[in-house]
C-alpha positions in Angstrom: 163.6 108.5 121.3 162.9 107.4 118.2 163.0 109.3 114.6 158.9 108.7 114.2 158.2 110.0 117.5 160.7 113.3 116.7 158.9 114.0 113.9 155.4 113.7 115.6 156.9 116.1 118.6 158.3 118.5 116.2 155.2 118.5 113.8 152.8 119.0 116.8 155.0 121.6 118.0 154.5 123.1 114.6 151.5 123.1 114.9 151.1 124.2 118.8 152.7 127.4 117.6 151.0 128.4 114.4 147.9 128.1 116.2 148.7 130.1 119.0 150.1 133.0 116.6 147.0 132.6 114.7 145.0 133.2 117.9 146.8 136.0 119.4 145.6 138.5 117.8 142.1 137.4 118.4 142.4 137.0 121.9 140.0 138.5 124.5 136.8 138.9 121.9 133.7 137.4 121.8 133.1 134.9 119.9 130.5 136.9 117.7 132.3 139.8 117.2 135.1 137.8 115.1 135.7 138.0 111.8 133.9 135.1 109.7 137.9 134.6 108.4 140.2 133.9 110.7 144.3 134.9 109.4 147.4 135.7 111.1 146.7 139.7 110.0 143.3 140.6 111.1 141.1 142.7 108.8 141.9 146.4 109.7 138.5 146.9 110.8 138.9 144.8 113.4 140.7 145.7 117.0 143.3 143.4 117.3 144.8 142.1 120.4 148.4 142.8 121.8 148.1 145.6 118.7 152.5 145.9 119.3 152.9 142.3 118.7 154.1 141.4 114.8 150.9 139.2 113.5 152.6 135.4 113.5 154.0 135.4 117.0 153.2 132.8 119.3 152.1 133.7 123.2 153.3 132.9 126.2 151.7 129.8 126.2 154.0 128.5 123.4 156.6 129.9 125.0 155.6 127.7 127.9 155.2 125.0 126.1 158.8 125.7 124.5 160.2 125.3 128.2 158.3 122.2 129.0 159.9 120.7 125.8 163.2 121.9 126.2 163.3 120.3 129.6 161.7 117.1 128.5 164.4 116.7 126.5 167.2 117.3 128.3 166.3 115.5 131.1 164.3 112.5 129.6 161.0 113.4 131.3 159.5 115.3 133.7 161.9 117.5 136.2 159.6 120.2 138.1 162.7 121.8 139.5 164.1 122.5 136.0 160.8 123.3 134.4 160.1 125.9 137.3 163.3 127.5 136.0 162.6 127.5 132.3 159.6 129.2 132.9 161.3 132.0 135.0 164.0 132.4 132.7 161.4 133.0 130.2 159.4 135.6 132.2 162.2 137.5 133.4 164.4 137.3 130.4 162.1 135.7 127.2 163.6 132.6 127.2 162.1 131.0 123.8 159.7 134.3 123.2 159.8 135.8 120.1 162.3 138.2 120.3 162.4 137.7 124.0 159.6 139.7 124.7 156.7 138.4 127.2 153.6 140.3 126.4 151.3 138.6 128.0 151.0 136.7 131.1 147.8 134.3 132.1 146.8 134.9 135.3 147.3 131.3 137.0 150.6 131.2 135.5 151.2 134.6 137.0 150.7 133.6 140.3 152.6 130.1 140.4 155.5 132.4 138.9 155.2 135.1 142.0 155.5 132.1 144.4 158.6 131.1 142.7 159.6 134.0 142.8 159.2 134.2 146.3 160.8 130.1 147.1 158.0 128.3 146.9 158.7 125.0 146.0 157.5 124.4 141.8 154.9 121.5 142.5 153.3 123.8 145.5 153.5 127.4 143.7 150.2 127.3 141.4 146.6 127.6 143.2 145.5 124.4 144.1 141.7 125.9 144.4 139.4 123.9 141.9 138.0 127.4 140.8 141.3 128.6 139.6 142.3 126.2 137.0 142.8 128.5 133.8 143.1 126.9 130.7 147.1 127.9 129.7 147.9 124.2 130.8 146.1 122.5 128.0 148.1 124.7 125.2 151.2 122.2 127.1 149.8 119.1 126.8 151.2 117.7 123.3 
């Protein structure tokens, strides 16, 4: 891998996460019931999502996105075997979550992980269903 390329990885990783910590807190809500300013510590008026969750942590989709790195890199590409793995680790353990706490699960990724869970093999365990494609997958794509 080149240096360039590191630096591109790391800086959109940078940028993965501080976007997901921004929108934490805003998760769940309408879009016309946000503030007109969106910062990492909403206003106080307004009911914040995850409310136990320090302002400035990332979800588990940067988590996720932490595993699908981490395995990139140590294997040189794609390994679904490995990834499957990460991603348990994190959900049973907080592998790469903020102080190893999962507080939040999306509901696609909660099923692939039960069938892991339960053997299935990692490129069979998510629905395959065209109506249940939730979006957690595009906050990996960097």
């Amino acid at each position: 891998m080149s240096l360039q390329w590191a630096y591109r990885v790391r800086g959109g990783m940078w940028g993965l996460l501080v976007g997901d910590a921004l929108g934490v807190p805003y998760e769940f809500h309408r879009a016309e019931t946000l503030p007109s300013v969106i910062e990492m510590t909403p206003p106080e008026f307004f009911e914040r999502a995850h409310r136990s969750t320090p302002p400035g942590t990332y979800s588990d989709d940067g988590a996720q996105a932490l595993c699908l790195l981490a395995s990139l890199a140590e294997y040189e590409g794609f390994d679904a075997d490995d990834f499957a793995r990460r991603l348990l680790n994190w959900y049973e353990h907080g592998y790469l979550a903020v102080d190893h706490r999962v507080f939040d699960v999306g509901v696609q990724t909660g099923v692939a992980i039960r069938s892991l869970m339960e053997g299935a093999p990692p490129l069979e365990a998510g629905p395959a269903d065209e109506r249940r494609n939730g979006n957690g997958s595009l906050m990996r794509v960097l």
